[in-house]
N, C-alpha and C positions, 0 to 999 in steps of 0.2 A: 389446831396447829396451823397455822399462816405460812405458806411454802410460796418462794419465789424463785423463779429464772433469774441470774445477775449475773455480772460482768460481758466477758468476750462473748456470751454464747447469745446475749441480747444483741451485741455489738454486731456481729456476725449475718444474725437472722434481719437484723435492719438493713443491711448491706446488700442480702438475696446472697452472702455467701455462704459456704459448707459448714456446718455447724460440727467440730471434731469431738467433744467434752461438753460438759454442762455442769454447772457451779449452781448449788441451792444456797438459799440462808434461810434459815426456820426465824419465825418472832413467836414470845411468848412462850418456851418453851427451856429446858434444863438440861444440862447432860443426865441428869437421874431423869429426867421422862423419857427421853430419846433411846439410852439405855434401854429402861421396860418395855419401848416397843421394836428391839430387836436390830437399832442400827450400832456399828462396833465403830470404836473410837480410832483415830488414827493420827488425828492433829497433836503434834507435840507444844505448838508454842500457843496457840491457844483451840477453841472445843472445836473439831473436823470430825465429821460421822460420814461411815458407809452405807448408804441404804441398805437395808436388807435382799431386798429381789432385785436392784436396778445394779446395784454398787455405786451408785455416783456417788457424789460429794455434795454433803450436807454440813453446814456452819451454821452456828448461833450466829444472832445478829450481835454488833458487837463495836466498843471502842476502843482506843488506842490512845496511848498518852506518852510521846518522847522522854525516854529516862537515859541516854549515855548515845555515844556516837553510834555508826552503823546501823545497818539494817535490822539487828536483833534486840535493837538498847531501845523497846517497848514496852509497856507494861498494857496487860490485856484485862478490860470489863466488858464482862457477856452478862446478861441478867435478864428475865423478863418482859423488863420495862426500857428495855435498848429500842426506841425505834428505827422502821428500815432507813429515813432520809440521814441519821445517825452512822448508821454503817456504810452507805450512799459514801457519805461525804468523807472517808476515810481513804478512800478508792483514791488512785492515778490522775488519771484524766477524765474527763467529763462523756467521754464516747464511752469510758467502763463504769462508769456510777449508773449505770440504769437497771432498773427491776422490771421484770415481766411475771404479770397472773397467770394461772394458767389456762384461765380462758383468750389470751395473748394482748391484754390489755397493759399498756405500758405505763411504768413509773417516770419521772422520768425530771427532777427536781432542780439537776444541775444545767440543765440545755442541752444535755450530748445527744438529744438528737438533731436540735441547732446544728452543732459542731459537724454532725455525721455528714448533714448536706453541705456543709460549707466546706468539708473535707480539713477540720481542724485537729491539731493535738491540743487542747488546751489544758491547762492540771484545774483541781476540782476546790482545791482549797491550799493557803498556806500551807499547811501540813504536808504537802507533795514534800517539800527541804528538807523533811524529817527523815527520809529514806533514801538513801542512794544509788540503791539498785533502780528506783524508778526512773534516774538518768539511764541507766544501760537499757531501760525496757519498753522508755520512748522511743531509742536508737532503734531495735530491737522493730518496734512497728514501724518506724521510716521503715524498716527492710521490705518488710510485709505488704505497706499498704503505700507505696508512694505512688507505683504504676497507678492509684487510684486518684491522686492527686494532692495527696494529704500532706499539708506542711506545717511545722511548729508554732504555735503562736507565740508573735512577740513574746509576751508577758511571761511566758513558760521557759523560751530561751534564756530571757533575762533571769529568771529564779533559778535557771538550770546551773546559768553562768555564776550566779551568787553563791550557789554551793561549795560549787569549786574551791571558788576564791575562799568559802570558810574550811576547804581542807575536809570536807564532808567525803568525796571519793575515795581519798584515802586511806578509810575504815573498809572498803571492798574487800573482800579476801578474794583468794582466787579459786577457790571452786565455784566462786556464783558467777565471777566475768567469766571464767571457760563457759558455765551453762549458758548464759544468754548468748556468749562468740558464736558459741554451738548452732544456737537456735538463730542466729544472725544468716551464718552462712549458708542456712537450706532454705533461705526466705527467697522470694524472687529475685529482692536488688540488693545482695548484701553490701554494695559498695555505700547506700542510706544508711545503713546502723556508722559507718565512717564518718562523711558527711556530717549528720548529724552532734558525733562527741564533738567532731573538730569545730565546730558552731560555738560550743557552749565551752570552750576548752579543757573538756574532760580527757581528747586524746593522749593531748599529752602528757597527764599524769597513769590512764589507764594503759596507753601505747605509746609511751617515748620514743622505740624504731620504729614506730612508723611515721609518727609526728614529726621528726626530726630530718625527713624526705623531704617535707613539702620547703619549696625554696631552693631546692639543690638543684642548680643546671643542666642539663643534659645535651650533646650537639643537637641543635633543631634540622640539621638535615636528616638525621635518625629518629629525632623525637620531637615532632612540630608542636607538639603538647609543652615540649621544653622541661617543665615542672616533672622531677624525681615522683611526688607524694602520688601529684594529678595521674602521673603513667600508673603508678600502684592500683589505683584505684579504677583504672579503665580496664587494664589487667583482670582487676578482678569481675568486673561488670562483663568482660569476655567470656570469661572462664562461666561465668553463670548463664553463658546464652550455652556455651558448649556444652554443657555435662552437669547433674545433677550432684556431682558429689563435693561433699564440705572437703575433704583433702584436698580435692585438685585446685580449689577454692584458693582455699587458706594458700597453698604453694604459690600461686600465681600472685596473690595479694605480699605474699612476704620477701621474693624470690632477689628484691633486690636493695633488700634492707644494707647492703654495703658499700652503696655509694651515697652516706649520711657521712661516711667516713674517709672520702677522699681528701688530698688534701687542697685546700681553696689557689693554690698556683696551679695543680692542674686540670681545675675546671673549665670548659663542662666534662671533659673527658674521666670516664673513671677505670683506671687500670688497675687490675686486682680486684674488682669488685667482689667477683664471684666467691672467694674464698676470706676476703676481710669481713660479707655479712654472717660468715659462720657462729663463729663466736657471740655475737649480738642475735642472732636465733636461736641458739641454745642458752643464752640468759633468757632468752622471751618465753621460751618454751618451759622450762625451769619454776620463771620468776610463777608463769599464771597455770603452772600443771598443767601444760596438755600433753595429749595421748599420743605413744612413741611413733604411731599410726600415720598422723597429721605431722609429727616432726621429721623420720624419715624422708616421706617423699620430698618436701620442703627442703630438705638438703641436700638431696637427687638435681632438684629442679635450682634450684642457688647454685649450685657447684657447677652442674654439666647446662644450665640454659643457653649457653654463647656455643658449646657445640656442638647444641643441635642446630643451631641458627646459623653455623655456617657448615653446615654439616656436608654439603657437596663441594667444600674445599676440603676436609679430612682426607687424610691418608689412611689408606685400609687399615694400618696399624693401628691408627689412634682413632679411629673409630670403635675397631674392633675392642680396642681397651677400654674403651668410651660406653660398651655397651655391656663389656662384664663386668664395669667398676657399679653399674644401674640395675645390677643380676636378670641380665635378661636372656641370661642360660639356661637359668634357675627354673624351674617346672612353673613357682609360683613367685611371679615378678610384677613390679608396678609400673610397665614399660609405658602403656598405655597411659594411663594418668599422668605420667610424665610427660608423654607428647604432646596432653591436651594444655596442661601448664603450659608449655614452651610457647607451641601455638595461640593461648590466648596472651603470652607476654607478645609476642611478633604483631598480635591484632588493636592490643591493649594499645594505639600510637594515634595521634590525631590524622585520617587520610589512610588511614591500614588497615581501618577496621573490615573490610571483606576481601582482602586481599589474599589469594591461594596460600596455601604453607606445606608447600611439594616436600620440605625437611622431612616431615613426619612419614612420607613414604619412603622414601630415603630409608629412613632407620630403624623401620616393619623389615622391609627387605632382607637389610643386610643385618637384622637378628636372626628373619627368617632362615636366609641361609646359613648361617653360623651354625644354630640349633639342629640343621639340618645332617652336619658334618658327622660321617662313620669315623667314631673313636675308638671304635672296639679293638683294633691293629696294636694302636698305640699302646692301650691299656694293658693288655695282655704279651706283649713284647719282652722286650729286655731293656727296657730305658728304665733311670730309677728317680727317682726323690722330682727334684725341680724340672729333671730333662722331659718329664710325661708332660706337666703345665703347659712349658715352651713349646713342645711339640704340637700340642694340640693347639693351641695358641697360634701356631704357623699353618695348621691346615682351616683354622677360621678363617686367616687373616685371608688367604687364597679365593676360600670362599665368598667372604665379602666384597674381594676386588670383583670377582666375576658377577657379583651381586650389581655393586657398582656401575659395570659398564652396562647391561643391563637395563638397568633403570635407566641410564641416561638416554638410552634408545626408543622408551619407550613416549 
């Protein structure tokens, strides 16, 4: 049996990066032999085996022939006589067509390792156009590996762009764009999986609010970037130096999908933003399934981002409503995630980007002291129905003023 190392985990070890997985493809051999020697099957669309003692992932070697749109409309031959430069050249881009022996001797047919030094994406064959998911999964390595220096090649943007244009994106369903957004967002620069579609003009059939940002004015004495999309996307490239998580991520990149829809007499200015991108989030959310997780905060941070940013002009009241409409009374609240949002939309600005954002102590404090506030009086009293709410309501509100001055002393 002929065993090779292939794909990302060559890619990877050529790099000196971390090797997470490791992808086999057996030559020469049948699902009835592999079977007899104890690996168990798992591949639905075509032969994927479990090792027996390792578990990895073992595949026939194997080809592919386009039979209908989308990523599934293939028709799969494995057989003995598949060579590996056959299954090679089935592959992506030219940095994932390579095999390794396992004495670490490399295959390596299509030039990715060319590509590797030259820090290229290039695709390996026509047949890249035959799958569309491989437009999101180029996007998907801009995230990954751009810090590395790695840019599209022409020839790949051009095929990427031709797709489009034949309507090939629009067989994505949306559990496979939420998986790769997914895997977007926890890469180092998600803001290159962006970048990237808006290149080849897949954004805008994959992301219409987001697409539909870029062009939209902004005052430049608030936003010297000017550019709606360009803030989005600085936004998010903030939020990725702050904080590891895909939520606070996703929020900061969508938070201001509603000035797509101001109207063009009163630009740059967008009043109402905050509550016109609701609607246009909840179709986004909707349209590609994601998780109620990622959509919550996202409408946390869309709704209340302007007052947290002008949060030391709040009135104790409207603060203090401000932070139980963000349940940050609640034992288990996403107050935090929402300040890092906030905070990477304030830094998200061309000339902003290290600029303090004292907001967010601001409005630790005056939760702190809210949460802090003896209800027990109230509770146990003789007040009934709405009168308990208000009340307690009025001795936050107290609290937070004296929270308030406080902080400004400090």
């Amino acid at each position: 049996m002929e065993i090779y190392l292939v794909g990302g985990a060559v890619r990877d070890k050529l790099l000196n990066l971390p090797v997470t997985e490791r992808d086999w493809v057996v030559l020469g051999e049948t699902p009835d032999s592999l079977l007899k020697q104890g690996f168990r099957p798992v591949g639905k669309d075509f032969p994927v085996f479990l090792h027996p003692d390792t578990q990895e992932e073992y595949a026939l070697a194997r080809t592919e022939r386009k039979t209908t749109h989308g990523y599934k409309g293939f028709s799969v031959y494995t057989a003995p006589d598949v060579t590996l430069e056959e299954d090679l050249i089935r592959r992506d881009l030219t940095i994932n067509a390579m095999a390794m022996t396992p004495d670490g001797r490399v295959i390596d047919p299509y030039h990715g390792q060319r590509d590797l030094q030259q820090r290229v994406f290039r695709h390996v064959s026509p047949a890249f156009a035959e799958d569309p998911v491989r437009i999101l999964r180029v996007a998907r390595f801009a995230a990954r590996y751009s810090t590395l220096g790695f840019t599209l090649a022409p020839e790949t943007c051009e095929l990427m762009q031709a797709m489009v244009a034949a309507g090939e994106v629009d067989y994505l369903v949306s559990e496979r764009v939420w998986a790769e957004l997914f895997k977007a967002l926890n890469e180092t620069t998600p803001a290159a999986f962006f970048t990237t579609l808006k290149a080849c003009g897949a954004l805008a059939r994959i992301f219409p609010e987001l697409d539909n940002l870029f062009g939209v004015p902004q005052p430049p004495q608030h936003h010297p970037e000017i550019d709606t999309g360009v803030h989005s996307l600085m936004c998010l490239e903030q939020a990725a130096l702050l904080s590891p998580s895909p939520e606070v991520r996703f929020a900061a990149l969508v938070h201001d999908l509603g000035k797509a829809l101001s109207p063009k007499e009163d630009l740059p200015h967008h009043n109402g933003h905050e509550a016109n991108g609701l609607p246009l989030l909840e179709a986004m959310c909707t349209r590609l399934r994601i998780p109620n997780g990622f959509k919550a905060l996202a409408q946390q941070v869309m709704q209340y981002h302007t007052h947290c940013h002008r949060a030391a002009d709040l009135r104790p009241g409207t603060l203090t409503d401000t932070l139980a409409a963000l349940g940050a009374f609640k034992p288990a609240n996403a107050l935090e995630s929402f300040l890092l949002a906030c905070e990477a939309d304030a830094r998200g600005r061309t000339g902003f980007e290290n600029r303090p954002y004292p907001q967010a102590g601001l409005f630790r404090a005056a939760a702190k002291a809210a949460v802090s506030v003896d209800i027990s009086a109230i509770v146990g009293g003789t007040l009934q129905g709405a009168q308990i709410g208000e009340a307690i309501r009025q001795l936050r509100i107290r609290a937070v003023t004296e929270a308030i001055h406080a902080y400004a002393l400090l």
